[in-house]
N, C-alpha and C positions, 0 to 999 in steps of 0.2 A: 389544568391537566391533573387526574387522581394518579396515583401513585398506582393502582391499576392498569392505566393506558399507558406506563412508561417499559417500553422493552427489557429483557433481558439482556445482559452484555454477552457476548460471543466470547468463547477463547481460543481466537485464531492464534495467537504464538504469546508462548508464557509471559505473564507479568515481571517487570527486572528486578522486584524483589524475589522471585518464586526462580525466576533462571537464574541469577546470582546464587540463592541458598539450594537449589536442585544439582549444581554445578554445568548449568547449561551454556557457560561462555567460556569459551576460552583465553588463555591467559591475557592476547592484548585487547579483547573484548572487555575485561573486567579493569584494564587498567586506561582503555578510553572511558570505560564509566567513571572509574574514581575521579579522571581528571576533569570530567564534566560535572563532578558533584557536587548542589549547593547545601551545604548543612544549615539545618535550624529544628530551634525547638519550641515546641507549640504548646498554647495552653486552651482545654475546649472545655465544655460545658455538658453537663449530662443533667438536661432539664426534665424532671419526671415528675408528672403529676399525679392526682390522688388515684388515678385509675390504673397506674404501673404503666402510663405510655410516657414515650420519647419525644422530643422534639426533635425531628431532622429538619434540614435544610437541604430541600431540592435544586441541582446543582447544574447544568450543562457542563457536561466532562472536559477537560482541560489536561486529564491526567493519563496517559494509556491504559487500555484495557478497563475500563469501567462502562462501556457504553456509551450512553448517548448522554444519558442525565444518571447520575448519581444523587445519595443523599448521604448526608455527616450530621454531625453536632457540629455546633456551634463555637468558634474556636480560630484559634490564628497564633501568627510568630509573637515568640516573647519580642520586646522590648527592650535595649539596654538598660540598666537598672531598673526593669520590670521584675516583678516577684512572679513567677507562675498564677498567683491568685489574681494579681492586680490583673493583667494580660487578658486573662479568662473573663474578669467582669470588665474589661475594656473591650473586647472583642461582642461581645452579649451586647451591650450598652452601641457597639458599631453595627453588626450586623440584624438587630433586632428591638432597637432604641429599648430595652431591657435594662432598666436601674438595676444594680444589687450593690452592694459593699461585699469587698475582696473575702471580708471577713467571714461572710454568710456563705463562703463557699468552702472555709473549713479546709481540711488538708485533702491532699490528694487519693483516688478510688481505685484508680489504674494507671498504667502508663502503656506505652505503645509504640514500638518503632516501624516506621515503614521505609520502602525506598519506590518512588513515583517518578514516572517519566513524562516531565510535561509534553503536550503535542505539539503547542505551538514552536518551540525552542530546541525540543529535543533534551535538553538538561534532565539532570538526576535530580531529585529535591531526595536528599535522606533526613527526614522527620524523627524528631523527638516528640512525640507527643506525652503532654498529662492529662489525666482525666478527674477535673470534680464535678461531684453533685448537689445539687439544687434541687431542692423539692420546691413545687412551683400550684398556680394553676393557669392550666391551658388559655383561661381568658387573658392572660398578659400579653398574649401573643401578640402582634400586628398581625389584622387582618392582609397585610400588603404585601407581607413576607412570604414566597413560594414556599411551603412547607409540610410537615405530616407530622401526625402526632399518633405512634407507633408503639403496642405495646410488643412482647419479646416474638409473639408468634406471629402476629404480621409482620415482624422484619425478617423473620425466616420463613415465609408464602412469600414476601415483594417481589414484584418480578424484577424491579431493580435493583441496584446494588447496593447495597449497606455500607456503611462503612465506619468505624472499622469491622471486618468479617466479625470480628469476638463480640460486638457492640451487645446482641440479645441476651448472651452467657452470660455476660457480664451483666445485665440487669434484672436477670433472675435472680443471681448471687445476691445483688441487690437488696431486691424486695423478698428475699428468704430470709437473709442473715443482717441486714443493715450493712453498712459503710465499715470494711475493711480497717483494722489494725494497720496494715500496710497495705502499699499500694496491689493492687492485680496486674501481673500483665496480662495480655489480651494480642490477639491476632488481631494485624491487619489487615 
């Protein structure tokens, strides 16, 4: 499947980040969510090659409100005494048998909070996410990995969903100015 043939996501009733920060729950709406909420913090990957594209990972949705299939970077829960770096090049190296040393990912480019309502459970996942960068080339990839390699304006035409929303902003910033002093935040 191209990243083309995958639907757009509907918005039939707000995302629980967007009704939470909208004020769309009311009080013991917002305190069934807290107490359904699993916190963690994530560390991903923003693999950019020489042509200013992404590497996403095309997904089947698991999370409310994204559709059918989504796409991310590459990326996963820290670890107990995982460093953000290490987590990020251990998630790369799980989900894309992707060698790097923690080191070659350098400090972090952005960060990112979200709050996701899985389908299958119902649960809140409220995300810490960090974001480093990797300048790469696309042939590293596995050919076996669903995925797209997305420069800033194909992820804003996809007819799927991006994710995080900020991800293109963010990689213009990028390839305009280099890697951040401090981190970016960025939309989810």
């Amino acid at each position: 499947m191209t990243i083309a043939e995958v639907p757009r996501p509907t918005a039939a009733e707000p995302a629980p980040d967007r009704a939470l920060e909208d004020g769309a729950l009311d009080d013991s709406a917002a305190v069934e969510t807290a107490r359904r909420t699993i916190r963690r913090k994530t560390a991903r990957a923003v693999l950019l090659d020489h042509h200013g594209r992404v590497l996403l990972l095309d997904r089947p949705a698991k999370i409310r409100d994204v559709g059918d299939r989504y796409f991310h970077t590459p990326g996963g829960a820290i670890e107990p005494g995982e460093t953000p770096a290490e987590a990020a090049a251990r998630e790369l190296a799980e989900e894309l048998d992707f060698q790097t040393a923690p080191s070659e990912l350098g400090t972090p480019v952005a960060t990112c909070y979200s709050l996701q309502q899985r389908i299958a459970t119902g649960e809140f996942v409220a995300a810490d996410d960090v974001f480093f960068l990797l300048r790469t080339d696309a042939a590293r990839t596995p050919a076996a990995t669903p995925h797209a390699w997305l420069d800033p304006d194909a992820m804003d035409a996809a007819p799927a969903r991006i994710l995080p929303r900020g991800l293109a902003d963010l990689v213009r910033r990028l390839l305009a100015e280099g890697p951040p002093l401090t981190p970016i935040h960025i939309r989810w």
